[in-house]
N, C-alpha and C positions, 0 to 999 in steps of 0.2 A: 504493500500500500504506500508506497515510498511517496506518491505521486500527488495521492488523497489527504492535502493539508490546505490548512487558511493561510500559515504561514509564507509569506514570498524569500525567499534565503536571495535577498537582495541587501546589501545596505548602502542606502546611500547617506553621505555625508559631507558637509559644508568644507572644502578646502582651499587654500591660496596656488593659485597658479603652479607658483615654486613647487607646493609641494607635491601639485599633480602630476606636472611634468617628471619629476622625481620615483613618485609612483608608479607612474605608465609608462612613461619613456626609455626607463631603465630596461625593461623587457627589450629579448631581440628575438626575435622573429625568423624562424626553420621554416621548410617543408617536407616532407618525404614525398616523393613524386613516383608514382604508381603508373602504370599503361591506362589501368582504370580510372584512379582515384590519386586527391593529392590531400592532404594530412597536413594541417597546417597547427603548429606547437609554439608557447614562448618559454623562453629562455630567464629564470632575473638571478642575479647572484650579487652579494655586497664587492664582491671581490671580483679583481680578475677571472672569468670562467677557468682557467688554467690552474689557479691557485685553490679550487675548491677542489673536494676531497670525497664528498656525499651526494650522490644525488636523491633529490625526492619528486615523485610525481607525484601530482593532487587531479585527483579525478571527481569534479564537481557532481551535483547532481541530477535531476531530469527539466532543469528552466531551460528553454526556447528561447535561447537568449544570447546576445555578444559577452565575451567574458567583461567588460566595460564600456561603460556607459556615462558618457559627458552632456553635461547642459552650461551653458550661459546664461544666469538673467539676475536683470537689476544691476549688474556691477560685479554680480559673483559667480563662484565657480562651485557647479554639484559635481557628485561623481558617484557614480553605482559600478557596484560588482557581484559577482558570483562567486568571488574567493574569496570567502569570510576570516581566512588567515591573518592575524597581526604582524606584518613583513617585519617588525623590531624583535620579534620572539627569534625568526631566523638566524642560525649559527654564522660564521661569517664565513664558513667553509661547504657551505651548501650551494649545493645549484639547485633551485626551485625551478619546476615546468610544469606548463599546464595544457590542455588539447585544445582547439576550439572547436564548439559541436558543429557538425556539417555544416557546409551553408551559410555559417554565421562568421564574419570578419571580427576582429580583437576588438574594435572598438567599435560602437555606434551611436549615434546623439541620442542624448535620452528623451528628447519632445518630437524626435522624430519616429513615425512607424514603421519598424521592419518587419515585413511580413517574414512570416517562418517559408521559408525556400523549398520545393516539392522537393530538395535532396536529402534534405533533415529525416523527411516522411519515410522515404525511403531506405535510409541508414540508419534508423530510431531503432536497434535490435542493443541484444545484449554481446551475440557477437561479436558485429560491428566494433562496439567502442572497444571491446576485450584487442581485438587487430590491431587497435588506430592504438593503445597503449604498449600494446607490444612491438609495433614496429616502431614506434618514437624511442621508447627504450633503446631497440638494438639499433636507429640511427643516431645516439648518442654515443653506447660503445663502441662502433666505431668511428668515431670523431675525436673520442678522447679515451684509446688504449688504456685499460689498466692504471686508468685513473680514481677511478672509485672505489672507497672500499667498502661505502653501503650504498646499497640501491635499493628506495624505498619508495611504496607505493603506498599511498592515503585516500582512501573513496569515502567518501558522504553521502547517504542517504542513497539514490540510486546508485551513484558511483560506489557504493561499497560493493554492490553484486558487481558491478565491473572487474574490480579487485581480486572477489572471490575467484571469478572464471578466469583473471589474468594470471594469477596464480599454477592455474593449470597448464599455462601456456610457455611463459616466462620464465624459467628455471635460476635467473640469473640475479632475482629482485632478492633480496635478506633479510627484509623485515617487510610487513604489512600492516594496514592501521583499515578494521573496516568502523566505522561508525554509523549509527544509525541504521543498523539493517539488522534484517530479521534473517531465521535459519531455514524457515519455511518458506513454500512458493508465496509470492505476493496476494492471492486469492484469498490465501486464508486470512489474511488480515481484516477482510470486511466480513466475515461470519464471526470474527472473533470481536472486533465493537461492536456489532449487534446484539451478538450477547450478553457485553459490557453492560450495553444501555438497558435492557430487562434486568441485569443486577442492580442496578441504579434505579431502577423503577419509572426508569425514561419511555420505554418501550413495554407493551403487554407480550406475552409467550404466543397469542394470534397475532398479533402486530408484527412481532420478531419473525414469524414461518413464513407471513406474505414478504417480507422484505428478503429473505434471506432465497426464496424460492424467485422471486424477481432477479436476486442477483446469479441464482445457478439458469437462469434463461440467458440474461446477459454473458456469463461467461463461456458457456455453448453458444453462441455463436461468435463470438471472439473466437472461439478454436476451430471452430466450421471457419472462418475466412482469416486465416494466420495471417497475410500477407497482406490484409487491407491497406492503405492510406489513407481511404477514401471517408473509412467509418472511425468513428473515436468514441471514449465509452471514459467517465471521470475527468472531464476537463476538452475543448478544445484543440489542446495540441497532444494530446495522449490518443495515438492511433492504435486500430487493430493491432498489428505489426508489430509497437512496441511493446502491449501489454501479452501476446502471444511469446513473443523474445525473451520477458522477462517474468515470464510464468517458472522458468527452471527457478529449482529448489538450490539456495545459496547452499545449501549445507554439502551438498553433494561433490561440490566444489573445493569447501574450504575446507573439509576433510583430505582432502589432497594435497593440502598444500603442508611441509615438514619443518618451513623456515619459522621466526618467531611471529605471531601473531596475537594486534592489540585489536579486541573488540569491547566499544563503547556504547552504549545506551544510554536516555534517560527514562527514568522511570514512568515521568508521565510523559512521552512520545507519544505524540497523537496522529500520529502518520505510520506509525510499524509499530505491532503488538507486542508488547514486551512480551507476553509467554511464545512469542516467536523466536524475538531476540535470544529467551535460553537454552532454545531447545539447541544452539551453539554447545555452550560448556554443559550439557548433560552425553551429548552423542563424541563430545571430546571423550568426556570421562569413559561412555561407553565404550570406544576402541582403544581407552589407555594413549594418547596422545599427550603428549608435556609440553608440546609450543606454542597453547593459547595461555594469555592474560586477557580477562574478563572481566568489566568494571560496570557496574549499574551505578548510574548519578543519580541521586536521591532530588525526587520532585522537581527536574528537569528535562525539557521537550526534547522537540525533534533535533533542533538547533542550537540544543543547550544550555534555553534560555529558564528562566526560574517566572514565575509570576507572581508577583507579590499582595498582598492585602489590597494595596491603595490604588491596585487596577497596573499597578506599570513592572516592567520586564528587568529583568538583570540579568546581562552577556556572562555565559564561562565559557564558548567554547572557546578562546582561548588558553581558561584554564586547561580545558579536556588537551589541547594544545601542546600545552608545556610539560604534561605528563606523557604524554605521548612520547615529545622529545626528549625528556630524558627517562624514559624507556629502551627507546630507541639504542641512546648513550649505553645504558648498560648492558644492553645484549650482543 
């Protein structure tokens, strides 16, 4: 259910020129050029790229969107993004990269409308990004030999099933960071708030069967036309195609993978079912695996955020962040 939230994993924020330029400009901008396809990645490091030691790829997750986004007005400068990362948390020996989804250019004005591009429709699988992450990877190591000595991959929300299946793919990555995703196929997640909401007394037990039988009509026909673009089902830009793609079950995935692995949740994530999230460290335990760390955030969302009494929000994923990184450090 990665997809099914209110929340927008956007932020934008009030900055000076200086420090935009700063922010965005610092990226440098790759391709990988395919017969088919071309795979467009940025680049940002504090340092010389030659001088950095780590790389990390950050695999956002399911917005229909440029990875940033500028506005003008009145005298000032906005700026939105999709990488909720705090770039001052960054070691100074890291190379940060990140994909752009199909279709979509690094930047785009943010009062201006980009329509999502029929190539996005088309490439919206879970496959798909699992490729475009893998071969950015291997067009990095070879561009810089035995330069790394960790290679890390970090997915949010959809981007964590990214991760999961990249895992299977990518023998080369050392550490993994899934956040916000569940163990189970994404399906389950809407039979599982429904249920929620009859515990809650939101919903009656006849209320719940008509909803929950509405949604098994709905998802038989998603799988009767896998390959649609044409039909969406949870939103606008969430096609057949994508939610057929990313109907596989993460777990199937990330039990394959041997390298260290951090999975984060928060507890009340209202986009992926926490009892999905554990069925993670239970099918760990059951096949005896020792490479996951598993962290449930007590009374934080999808995006880590807390909500307080007085109606208003407080940011950790940062925090979730910094534990990460130095996770990462010790393993």
């Amino acid at each position: 259910m990665r997809t099914f939230t209110l929340i927008l994993f956007l932020s934008v924020f009030q900055i000076s020129l200086a420090q935009r330029t700063k922010i965005i400009k610092a990226f440098k901008h790759h391709s990988v050029v395919l017969k088919s396809d071309t795979i467009n990645y940025h680049t940002y490091s504090k340092k010389d790229v030659s001088l950095t030691k780590n790389l990390l790829l950050y695999i956002q997750g399911s917005k229909a969107m440029s990875l940033y986004q500028t506005m003008e007005e009145n005298g000032k400068t906005y700026a939105g993004t999709v990488i909720p990362l705090n770039f001052d948390l960054l070691p100074e020996d890291y190379l940060f990269v990140v994909i752009s989804k199909k279709g979509f250019p690094f930047l785009t004005e943010m009062d201006k409308e980009f329509p999502v591009p029929k190539t996005y429709y088309e490439n919206q699988t879970l496959a798909y990004r699992a490729s475009q992450a893998n071969l950015v990877i291997n067009d990095l190591l070879t561009s810089h030999k035995n330069q790394f000595q960790k290679i890390i991959a970090l997915g949010h929300s959809e981007g964590s099933d990214v991760v999961a299946k990249l895992g299977t793919i990518n023998k080369k990555i050392t550490h993994f960071g899934y956040w916000s995703g569940g163990g189970n196929t994404q399906f389950i997640d809407f039979v599982t708030f429904i249920r929620n909401d009859v515990d809650k007394g939101n919903l009656t037990e006849e209320q719940a069967i008509l909803k929950i039988d509405s949604l098994f009509v709905d998802l038989k026909d998603i799988m009767a036309n896998p390959n649609s673009t044409d039909k969406f089902w949870q939103g606008s830009n969430n096609s057949y195609k994508r939610w057929s793609g990313f109907s596989e079950p993460p777990i199937e995935n990330l039990l394959q993978i041997d390298k260290p692995l951090f999975v984060a949740i928060g507890t009340k994530d209202q986009a992926v079912a926490l009892e999905s999230a554990y069925l993670i460290p239970i099918e760990f335990i059951r096949h005896q695996k020792n490479n996951l760390t598993f962290k449930a955030y007590p009374n934080l969302d999808h995006v880590f955020g807390k909500e307080l009494d007085n109606g208003k929000f407080e940011e950790h994923l940062n925090d979730v962040f910094t534990n990460f990184l130095n996770w990462v450090n010790k393993k």
